[in-house]
N, C-alpha and C positions, 0 to 999 in steps of 0.2 A: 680559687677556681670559681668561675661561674658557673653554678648547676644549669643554669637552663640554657646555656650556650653548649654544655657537656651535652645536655638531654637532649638539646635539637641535631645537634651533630651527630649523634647517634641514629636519632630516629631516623634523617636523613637516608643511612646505608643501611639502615635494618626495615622501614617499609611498615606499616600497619596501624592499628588506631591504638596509640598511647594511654595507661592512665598510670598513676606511679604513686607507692606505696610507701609512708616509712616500715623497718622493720628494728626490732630492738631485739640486742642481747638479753641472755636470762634474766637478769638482773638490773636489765631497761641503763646498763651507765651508759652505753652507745648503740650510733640508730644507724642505719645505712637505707639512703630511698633507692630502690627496685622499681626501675619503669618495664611495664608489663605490654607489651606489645602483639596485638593479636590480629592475623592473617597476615604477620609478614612476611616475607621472602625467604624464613626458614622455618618448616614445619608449621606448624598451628600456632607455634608462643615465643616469643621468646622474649627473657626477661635482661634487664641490665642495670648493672649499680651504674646510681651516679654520685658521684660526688667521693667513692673512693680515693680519687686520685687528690683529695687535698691533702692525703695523707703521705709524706716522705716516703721514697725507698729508697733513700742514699744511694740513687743512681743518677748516671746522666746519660746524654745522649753524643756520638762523636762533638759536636756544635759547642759541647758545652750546658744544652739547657738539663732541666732540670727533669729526669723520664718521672712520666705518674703514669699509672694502670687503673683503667674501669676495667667492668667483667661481664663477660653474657654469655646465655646458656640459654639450649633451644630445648626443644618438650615438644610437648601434649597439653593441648587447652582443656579446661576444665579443671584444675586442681592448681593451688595456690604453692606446691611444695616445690616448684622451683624458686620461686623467688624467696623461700626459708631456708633453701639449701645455699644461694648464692648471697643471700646475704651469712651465712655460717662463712661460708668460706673469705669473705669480706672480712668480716671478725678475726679472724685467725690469720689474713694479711697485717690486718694492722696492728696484732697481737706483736707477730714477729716481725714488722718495720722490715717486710722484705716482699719481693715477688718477682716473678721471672717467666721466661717461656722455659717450659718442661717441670715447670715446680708441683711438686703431690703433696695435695690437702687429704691427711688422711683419718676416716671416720666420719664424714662429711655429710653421707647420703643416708646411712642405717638407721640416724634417729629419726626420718623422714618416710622411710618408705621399707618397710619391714619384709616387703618379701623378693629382696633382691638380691645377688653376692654383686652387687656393684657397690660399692661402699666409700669411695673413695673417689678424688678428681685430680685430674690433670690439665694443667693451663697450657692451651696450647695457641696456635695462629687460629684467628676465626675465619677459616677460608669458605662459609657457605654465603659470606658476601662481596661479594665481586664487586662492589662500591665504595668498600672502606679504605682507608689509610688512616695514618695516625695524626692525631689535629697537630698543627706546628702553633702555639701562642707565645708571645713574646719571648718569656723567659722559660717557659716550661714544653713539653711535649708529651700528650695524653695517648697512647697505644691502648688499646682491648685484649684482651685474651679470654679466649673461648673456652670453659672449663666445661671438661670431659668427665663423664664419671667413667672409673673404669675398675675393675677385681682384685683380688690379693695378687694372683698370677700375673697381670698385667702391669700392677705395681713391680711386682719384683722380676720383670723381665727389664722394664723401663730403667729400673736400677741398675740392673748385671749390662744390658749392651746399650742403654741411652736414650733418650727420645727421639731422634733421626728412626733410628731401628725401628720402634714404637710407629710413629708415625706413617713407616712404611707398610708396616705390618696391619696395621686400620685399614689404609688405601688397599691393599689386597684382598684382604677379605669382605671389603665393602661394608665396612658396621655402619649401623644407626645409631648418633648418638642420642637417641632420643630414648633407645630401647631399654627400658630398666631390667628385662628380662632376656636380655641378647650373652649370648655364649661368648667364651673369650676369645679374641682374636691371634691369643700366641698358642 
C-alpha cells in the first residue's frame, strides 16, 4: 500500500491540519504511523493509523479484492493518548491477523488514562464523516473503522445482544465518544 495515498485519502474526509507520528510497540519490534489531525470535522483531533492496512486480514471483499482496515479515533486536542491508544489497538490487529466491524479490543484504554472505567474499544462504522467511503485500489479495498472506547457493561451487553443493539443503544442516548468520563449507555 501506499502510505501517502492512504494518508491523503483520509485526510481528504477527515478535514484539518495533518502532522503523523511513528508509534512503536514496547519492545520497539513494530511501528504503526498515527496521523494527527487537528480542527477537523470531528471534535478537536482526530487521529488515524496509516499504513495498517498492509497488514493481511484474510478477508475479501464481494469483488474479490483483498479488504485492509485503517483506524481512527476522535478526542480532545491537547494530549498525545489517542494516538498511543490507537496505535495499541493496531498492535493487537496485527497480533491477531484479524479485524472487523463490532470487533472489542480489550484493556486498550486503562494503560493510558487511569481515571476512566472506559477501558476497552469497539470498531465500529466512522459515521461523524459524511465524506468517506472505502478506497477501491486495484487489487485491494482499504475501509476505516472508528474505534470506540467503551466499559465492561457495554462490552458485555455487545456480547449477549450484538453490535446492531449496541449501536442503537449509543444513538439513543446520545454519547460522546470522546468522553472518557461518560456513564454507560446500557
Amino acid at each position: 500500500m501506499e502510505a501517502k495515498k492512504i494518508a491523503q485519502y483520509a485526510l481528504d474526509f477527515i478535514g484539518g491540519q495533518p502532522t503523523v507520528n511513528a508509534y512503536y510497540n514496547d519492545d520497539e519490534s513494530k511501528s504503526i504511523d498515527i496521523m494527527e489531525c487537528k480542527e477537523g470535522k470531528a471534535e478537536d483531533i482526530t487521529v488515524a493509523t496509516i499504513g495498517l492496512s498492509a497488514f493481511d486480514i484474510a478477508k475479501t471483499t464481494e469483488d474479490g479484492k483483498d479488504l485492509r482496515v485503517e483506524l481512527l479515533m476522535a478526542g480532545l486536542a491537547g494530549t498525545d493518548i489517542f494516538g498511543q491508544i490507537l496505535s495499541h489497538v493496531a498492535f493487537e490487529i496485527q497480533d491477531r491477523g484479524d479485524c472487523y466491524f463490532g470487533m472489542i479490543v480489550e484493556n486498550v484504554i486503562s494503560p493510558y488514562v487511569k481515571q476512566t472505567k472506559l477501558r476497552h474499544v469497539i470498531l465500529m462504522s466512522p459515521v461523524f464523516w459524511d465524506k468517506y467511503k472505502p478506497l477501491h485500489l486495484k487489487d485491494t479495498c482499504v475501509t476505516w473503522l472508528l474505534a470506540v472506547p467503551i466499559r465492561d457493561e457495554e462490552r458485555d451487553f455487545v456480547e449477549k445482544h450484538g453490535v446492531d443493539a449496541f449501536d442503537e443503544a449509543m444513538a439513543k442516548a446520545n454519547i460522546d465518544v470522546t468522553d472518557f468520563l461518560r456513564t454507560s449507555c446500557v
